[in-house]
N, CA, C and O of each residue as an XYZ file, in Angstrom:
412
protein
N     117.695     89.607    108.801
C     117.505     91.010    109.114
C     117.506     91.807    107.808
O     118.178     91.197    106.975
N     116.990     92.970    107.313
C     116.538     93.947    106.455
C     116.479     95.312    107.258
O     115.916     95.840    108.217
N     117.352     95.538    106.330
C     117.985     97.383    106.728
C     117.489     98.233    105.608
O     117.951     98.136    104.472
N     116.646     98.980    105.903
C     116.214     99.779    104.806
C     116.802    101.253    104.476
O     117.099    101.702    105.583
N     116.938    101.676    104.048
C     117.462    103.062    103.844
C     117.238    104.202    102.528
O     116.974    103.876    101.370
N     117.384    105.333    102.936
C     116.218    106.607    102.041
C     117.550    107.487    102.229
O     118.054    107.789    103.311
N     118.108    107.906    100.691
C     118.793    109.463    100.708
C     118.036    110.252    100.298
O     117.192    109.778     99.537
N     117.956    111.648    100.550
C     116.848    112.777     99.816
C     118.013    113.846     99.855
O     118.839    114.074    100.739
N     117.849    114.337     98.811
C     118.533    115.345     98.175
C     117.732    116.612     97.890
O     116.924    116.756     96.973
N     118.178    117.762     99.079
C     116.669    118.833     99.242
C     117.476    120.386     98.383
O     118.700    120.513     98.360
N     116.713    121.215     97.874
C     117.322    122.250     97.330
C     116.270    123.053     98.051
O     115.048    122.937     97.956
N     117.172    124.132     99.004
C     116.754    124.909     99.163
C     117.041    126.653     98.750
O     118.008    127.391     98.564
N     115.966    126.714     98.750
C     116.081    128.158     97.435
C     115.618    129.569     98.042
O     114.472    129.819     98.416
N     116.620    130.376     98.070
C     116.413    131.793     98.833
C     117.243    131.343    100.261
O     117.457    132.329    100.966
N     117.682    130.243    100.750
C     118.476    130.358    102.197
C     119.595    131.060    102.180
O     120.513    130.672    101.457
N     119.785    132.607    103.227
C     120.889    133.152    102.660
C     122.175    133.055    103.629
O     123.291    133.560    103.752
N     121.328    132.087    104.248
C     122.620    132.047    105.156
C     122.814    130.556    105.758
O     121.844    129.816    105.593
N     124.179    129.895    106.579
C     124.563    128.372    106.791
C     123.334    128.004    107.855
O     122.503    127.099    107.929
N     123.685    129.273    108.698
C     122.859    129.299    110.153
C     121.430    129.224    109.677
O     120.765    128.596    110.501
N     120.940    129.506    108.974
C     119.135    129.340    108.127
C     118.985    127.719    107.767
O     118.014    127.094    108.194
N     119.777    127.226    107.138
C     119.685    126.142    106.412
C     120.046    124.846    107.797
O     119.415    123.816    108.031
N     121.191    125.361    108.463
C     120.946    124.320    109.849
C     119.898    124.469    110.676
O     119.861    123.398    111.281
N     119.002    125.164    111.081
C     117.847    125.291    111.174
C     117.042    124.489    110.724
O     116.299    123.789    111.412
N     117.119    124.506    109.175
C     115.818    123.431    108.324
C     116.105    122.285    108.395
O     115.338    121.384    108.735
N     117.541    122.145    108.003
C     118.145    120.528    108.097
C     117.946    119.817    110.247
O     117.879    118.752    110.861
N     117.941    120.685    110.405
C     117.928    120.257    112.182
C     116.890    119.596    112.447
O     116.667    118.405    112.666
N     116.195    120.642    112.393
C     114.151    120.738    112.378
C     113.897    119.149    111.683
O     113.575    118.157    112.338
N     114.082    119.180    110.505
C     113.651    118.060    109.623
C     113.996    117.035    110.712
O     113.160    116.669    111.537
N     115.629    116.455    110.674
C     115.863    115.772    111.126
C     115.488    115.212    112.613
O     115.254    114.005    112.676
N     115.451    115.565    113.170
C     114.406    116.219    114.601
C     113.265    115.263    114.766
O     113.030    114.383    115.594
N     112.349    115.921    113.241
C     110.871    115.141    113.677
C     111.127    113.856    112.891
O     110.545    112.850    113.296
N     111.756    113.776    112.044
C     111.692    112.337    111.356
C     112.137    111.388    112.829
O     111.477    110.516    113.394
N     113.081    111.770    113.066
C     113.810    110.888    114.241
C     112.551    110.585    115.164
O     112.184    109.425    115.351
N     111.977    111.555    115.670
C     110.908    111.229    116.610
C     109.292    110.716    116.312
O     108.440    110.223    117.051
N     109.303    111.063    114.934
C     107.621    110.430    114.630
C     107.602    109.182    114.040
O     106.649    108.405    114.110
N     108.875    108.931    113.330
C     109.446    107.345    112.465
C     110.434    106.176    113.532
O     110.543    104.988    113.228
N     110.916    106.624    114.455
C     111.651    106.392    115.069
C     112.662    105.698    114.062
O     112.752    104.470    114.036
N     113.449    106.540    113.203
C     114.365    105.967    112.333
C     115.920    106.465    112.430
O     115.817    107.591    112.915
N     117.051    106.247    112.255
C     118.488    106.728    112.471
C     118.191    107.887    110.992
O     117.812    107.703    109.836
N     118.544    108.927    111.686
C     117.829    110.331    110.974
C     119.797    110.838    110.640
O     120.518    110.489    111.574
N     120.394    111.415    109.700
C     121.728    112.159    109.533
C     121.772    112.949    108.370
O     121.168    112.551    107.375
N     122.455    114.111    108.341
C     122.729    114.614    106.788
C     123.711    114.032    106.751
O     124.398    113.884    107.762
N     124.093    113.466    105.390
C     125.307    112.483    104.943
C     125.632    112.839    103.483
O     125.565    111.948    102.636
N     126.036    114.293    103.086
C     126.346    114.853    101.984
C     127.958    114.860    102.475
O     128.456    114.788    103.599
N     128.603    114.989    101.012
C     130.280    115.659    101.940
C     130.726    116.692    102.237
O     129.942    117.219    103.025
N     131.655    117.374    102.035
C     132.083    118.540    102.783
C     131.972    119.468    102.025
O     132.603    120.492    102.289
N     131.200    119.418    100.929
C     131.001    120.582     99.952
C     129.320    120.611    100.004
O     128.569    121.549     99.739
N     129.044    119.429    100.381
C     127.116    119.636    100.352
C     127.096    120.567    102.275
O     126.171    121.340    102.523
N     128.003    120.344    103.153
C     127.957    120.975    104.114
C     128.401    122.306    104.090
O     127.704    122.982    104.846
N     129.366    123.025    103.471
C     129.449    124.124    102.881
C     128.376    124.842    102.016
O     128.581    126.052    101.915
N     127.092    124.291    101.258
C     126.206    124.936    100.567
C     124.878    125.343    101.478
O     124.208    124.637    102.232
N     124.752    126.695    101.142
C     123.475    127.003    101.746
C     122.489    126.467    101.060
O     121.547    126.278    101.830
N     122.173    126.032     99.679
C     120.853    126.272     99.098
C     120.557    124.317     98.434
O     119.882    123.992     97.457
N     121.345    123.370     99.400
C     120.759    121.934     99.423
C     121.654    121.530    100.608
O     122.530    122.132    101.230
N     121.027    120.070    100.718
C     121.780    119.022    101.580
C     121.030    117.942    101.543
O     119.835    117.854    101.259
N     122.034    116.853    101.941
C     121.776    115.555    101.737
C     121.472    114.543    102.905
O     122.328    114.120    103.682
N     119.905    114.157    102.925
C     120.087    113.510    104.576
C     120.202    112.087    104.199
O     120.711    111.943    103.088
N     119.897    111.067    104.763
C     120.061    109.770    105.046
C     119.068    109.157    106.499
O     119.128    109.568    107.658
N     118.322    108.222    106.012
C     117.483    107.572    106.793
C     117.903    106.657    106.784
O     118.567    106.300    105.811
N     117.713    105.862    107.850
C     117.400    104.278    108.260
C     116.856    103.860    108.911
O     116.787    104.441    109.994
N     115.948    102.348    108.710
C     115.755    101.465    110.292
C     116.010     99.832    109.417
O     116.498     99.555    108.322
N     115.524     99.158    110.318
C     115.845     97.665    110.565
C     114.982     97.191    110.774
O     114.113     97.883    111.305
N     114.683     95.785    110.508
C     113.672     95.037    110.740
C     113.645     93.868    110.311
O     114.739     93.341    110.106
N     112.371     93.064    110.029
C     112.443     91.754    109.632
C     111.545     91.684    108.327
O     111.360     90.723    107.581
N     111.205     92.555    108.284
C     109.628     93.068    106.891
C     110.294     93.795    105.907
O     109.995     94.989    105.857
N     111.364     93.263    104.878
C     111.228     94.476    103.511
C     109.685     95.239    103.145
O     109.709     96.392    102.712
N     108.479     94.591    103.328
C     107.608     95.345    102.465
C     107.278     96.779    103.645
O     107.096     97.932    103.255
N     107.263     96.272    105.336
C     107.189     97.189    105.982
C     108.365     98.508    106.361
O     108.257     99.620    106.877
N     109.117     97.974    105.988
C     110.283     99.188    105.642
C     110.165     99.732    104.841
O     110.650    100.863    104.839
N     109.526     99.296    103.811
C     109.819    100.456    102.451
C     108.753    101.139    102.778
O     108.716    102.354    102.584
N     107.775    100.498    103.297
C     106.502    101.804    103.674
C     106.702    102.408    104.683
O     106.304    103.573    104.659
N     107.230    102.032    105.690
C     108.201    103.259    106.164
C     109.121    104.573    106.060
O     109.286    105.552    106.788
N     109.715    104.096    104.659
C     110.408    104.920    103.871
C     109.666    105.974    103.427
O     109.677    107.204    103.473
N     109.121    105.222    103.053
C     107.952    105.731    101.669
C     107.119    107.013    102.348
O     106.834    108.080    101.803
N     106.837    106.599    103.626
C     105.888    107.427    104.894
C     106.899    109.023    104.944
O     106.611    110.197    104.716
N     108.031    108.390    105.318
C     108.844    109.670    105.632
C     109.388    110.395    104.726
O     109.785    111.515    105.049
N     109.560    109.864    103.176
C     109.590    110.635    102.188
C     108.475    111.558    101.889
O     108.807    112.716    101.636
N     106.836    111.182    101.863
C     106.079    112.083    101.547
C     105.935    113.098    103.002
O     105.326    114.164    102.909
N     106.546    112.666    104.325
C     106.584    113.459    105.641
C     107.583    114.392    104.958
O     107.118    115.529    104.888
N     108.687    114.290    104.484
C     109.382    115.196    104.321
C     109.250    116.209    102.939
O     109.591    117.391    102.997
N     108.792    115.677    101.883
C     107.724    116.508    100.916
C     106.810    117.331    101.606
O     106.986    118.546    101.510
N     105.816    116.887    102.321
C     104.902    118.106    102.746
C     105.505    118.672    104.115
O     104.687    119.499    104.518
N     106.522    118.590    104.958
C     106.421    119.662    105.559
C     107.759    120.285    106.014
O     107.905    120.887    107.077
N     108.946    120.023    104.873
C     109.507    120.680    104.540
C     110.234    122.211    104.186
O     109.812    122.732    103.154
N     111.232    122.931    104.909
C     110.758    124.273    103.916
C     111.510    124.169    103.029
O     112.098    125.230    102.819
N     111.884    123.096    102.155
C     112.663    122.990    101.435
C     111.621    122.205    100.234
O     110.424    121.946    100.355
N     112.740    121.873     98.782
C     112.382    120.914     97.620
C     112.851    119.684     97.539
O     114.057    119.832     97.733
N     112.633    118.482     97.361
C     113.196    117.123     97.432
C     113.397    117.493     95.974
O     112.438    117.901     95.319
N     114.566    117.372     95.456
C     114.780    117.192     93.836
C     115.448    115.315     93.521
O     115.587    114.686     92.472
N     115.757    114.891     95.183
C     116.272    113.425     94.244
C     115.865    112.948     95.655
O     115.715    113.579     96.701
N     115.703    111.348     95.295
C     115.611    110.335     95.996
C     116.178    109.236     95.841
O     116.743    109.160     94.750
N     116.265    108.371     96.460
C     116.719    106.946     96.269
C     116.345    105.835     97.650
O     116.763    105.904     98.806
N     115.756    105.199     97.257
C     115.278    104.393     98.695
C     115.872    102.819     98.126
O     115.896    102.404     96.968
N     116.275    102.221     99.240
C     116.608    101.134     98.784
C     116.648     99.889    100.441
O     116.854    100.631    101.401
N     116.543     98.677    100.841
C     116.133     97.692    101.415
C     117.244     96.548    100.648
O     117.415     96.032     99.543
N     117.951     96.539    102.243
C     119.155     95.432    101.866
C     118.885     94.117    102.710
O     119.127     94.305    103.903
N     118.463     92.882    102.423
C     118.401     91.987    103.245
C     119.933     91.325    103.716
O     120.495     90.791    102.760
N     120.543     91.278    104.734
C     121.309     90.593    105.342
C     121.560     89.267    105.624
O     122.568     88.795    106.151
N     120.158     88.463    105.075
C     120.293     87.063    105.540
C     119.766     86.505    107.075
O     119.366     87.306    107.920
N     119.812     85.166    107.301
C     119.425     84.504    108.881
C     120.459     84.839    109.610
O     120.185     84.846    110.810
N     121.926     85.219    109.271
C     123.015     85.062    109.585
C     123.533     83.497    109.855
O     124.577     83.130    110.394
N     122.784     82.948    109.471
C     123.288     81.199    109.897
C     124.312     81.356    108.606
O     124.268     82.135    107.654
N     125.403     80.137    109.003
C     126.457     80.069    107.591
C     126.071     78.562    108.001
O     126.509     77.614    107.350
């Protein structure tokens, strides 16, 4: 099994309020979940949840294909570049194989 997974680190600029920015972070999370069918979360800590002007989400799925996961990834990173109302300033994608599980 191969678990792939995507953090994006979004700055958003001019949000003047928590209630604005859960909105964007919602929204986002929302359609990724439903057009990727992937485990969609913001997973910043309690100070990236306190900031209006970024946050930190976290993707995943599973499978048996590293090369088809990362293009998966890869899909929902440029999904979340263009339709965004926010800036991606960091990324990190990464694909962990688990093994047959046979010992």
């Amino acid at each position: 099994m191969v678990v792939g997974v995507l953090e994006v680190t979004l700055a958003m600029e001019g949000m003047d309020s928590l209630k604005g920015r859960r909105k964007v972070v919602k929204s986002l999370l929302g359609r990724v979940k439903s057009r990727f069918n992937a485990a969609a979360s913001e997973v910043g800590g309690p100070e990236a949840l306190a900031s209006r002007d970024s946050a930190v989400l976290g993707f995943a799925v599973c499978g048996g294909d590293a090369r088809l996961l990362n293009s998966v990834l890869d899909r929902i990173l440029n999904f979340i570049e263009e339709n965004a109302d926010a800036e991606v300033v960091d990324s990190r994608l990464e694909c962990l194989n688990l093994g047959d599980g046979e010992e």
